[in-house]
C-alpha positions in Angstrom: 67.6 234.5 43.4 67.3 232.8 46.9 64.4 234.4 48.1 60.3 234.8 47.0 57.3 236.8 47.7 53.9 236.9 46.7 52.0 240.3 47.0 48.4 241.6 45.4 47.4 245.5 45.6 44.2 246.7 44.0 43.5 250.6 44.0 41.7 253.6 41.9 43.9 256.5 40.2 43.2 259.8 38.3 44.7 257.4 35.1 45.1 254.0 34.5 49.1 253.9 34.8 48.5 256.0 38.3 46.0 253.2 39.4 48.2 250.6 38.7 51.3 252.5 40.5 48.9 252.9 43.4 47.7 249.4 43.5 51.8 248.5 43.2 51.8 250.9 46.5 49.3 248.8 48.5 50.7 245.8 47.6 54.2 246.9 48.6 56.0 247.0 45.9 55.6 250.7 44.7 59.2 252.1 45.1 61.1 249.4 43.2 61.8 248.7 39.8 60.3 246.0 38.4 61.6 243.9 35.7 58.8 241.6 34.1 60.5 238.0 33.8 58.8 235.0 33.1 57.4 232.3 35.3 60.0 229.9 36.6 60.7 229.5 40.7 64.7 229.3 40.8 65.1 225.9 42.9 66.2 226.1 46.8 64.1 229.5 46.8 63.0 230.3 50.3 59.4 231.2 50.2 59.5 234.4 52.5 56.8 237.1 54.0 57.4 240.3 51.8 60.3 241.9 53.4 61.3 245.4 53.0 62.9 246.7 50.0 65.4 249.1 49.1 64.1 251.7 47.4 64.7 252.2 43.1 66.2 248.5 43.6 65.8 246.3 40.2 63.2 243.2 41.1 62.7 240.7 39.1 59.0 240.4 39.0 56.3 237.7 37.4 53.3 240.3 37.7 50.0 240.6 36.4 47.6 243.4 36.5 44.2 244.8 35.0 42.3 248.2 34.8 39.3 248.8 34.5 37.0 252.4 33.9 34.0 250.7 34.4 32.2 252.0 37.2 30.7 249.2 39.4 32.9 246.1 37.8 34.4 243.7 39.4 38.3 242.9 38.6 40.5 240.5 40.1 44.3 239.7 39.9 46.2 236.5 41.3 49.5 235.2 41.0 50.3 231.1 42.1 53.6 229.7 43.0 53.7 225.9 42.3 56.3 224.6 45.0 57.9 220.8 43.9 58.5 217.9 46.2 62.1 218.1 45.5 63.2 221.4 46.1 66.3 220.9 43.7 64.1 221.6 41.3 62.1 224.4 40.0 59.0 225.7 40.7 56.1 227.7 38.5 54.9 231.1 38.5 51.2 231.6 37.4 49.3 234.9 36.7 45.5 235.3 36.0 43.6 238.9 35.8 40.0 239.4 34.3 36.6 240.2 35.2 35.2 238.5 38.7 36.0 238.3 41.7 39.0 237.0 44.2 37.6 233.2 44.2 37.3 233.1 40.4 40.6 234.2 40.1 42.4 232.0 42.8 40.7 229.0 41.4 42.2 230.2 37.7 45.3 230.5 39.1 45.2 226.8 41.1 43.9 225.0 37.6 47.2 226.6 36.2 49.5 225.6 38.4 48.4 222.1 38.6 48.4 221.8 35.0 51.9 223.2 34.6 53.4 220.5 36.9 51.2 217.3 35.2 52.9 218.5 32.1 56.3 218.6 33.7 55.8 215.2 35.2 56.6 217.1 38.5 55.0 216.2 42.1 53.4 219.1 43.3 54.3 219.9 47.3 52.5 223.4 47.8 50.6 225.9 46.3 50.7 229.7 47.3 48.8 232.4 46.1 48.2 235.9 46.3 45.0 237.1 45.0 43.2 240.7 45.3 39.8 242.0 44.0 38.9 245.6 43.3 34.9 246.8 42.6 35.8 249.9 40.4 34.1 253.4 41.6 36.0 255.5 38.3 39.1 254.1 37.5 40.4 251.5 39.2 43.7 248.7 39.0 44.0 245.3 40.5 47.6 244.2 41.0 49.2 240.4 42.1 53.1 239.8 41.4 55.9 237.2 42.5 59.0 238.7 43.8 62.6 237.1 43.2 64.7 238.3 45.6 68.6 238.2 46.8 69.7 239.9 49.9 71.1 242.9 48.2 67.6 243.9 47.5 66.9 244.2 51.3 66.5 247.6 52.4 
């Protein structure tokens, strides 16, 4: 993987597997495949804007989402990348969803990555995050993920 993206989608749906595809729609990530891998930033990645992908390409994704049928609630979704000093080495993926809205869940997100890197002895150069909130009117999804990328996924 030389490449990463942050992206966050939130959106309603007839079902809760439609209102998270939707949500993966918005966040521009609906026409891929993703495959849930865990949180680890490959060193020497190039932190990118979300570039177009080819269609039914396999992504590897660290993704977290939430649904909610509650009318009226507030959900939120967030995903941090924890950039080191030394780019030779790796970096950390965070995910937070629950109840609340966008701040609560970027601050989540922040405590996480900091944490991640004081355990790994690690100085921390950047944090990026993409966060999303969605107030629920039937049934609704809210959507963040971190997108590993090569060029062969570039439509």
């Amino acid at each position: 993987m030389t490449k990463m993206a942050v992206a966050a989608g939130h959106a309603e749906g007839g079902t809760a597997l439609n209102a998270f595809d939707n949500a993966l729609l918005a966040a521009g990530i609906g026409n891929v495949n993703l495959l849930k891998v865990s949180s680890i930033v490959p060193p020497e990645a190039e932190l990118v804007e979300l570039p177009a992908i080819r269609p039914g390409a396999l992504v590897p994704t660290a993704y977290v989402s939430i649904e909610s049928a509650i009318p009226g609630q507030m959900i939120s979704a967030a995903v941090g990348l924890g950039l080191p000093v030394d780019p030779s080495q790796p970096g950390v993926i965070m995910e937070f969803s629950g109840l609340g809205d966008r701040a609560t869940a970027e601050a989540a997100v922040r405590q996480m990555v900091e944490e991640a890197f004081r355990v790994r002895h690690s100085p921390l150069r950047e944090v990026r995050v993409a966060v999303t909130e969605h107030r629920v009117e039937r049934l609704g999804c809210a959507m963040a993920a971190a997108v590993l990328l090569t060029d062969d996924h570039l439509a």
